[in-house]
N, C-alpha and C positions, 0 to 999 in steps of 0.2 A: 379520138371519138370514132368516127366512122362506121358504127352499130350498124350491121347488116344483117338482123336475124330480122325472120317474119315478125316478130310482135311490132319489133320498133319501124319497121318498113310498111306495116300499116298502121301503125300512129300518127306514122310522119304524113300519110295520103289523105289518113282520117282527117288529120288538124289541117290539112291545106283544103280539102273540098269547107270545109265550116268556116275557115276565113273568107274562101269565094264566094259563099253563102251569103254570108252577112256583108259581104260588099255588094253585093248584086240588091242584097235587101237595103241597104245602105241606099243604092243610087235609086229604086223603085219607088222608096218611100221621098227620098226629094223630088222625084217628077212628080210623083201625086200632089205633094204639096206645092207646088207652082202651076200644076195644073191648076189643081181649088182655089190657087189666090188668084189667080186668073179669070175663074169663074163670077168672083164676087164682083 
């Protein structure tokens, strides 16, 4: 394995910020929702 040409060495950066993404959206939208049960 070890593909080190520009395409696949920004796929691999690409696919990592979009997992960071969606964990970050992941933990955001749990705080909102324990905020709001909180609220009620």
């Amino acid at each position: 394995m070890g593909d080190k040409s520009p395409k696949s060495v920004n796929k691999k950066s690409t696919q990592k910020k979009s997992a960071v993404a969606s964990a970050t959206k992941k933990k955001s939208a749990a705080v909102a929702a324990k905020s709001a049960a909180k609220k009620k």
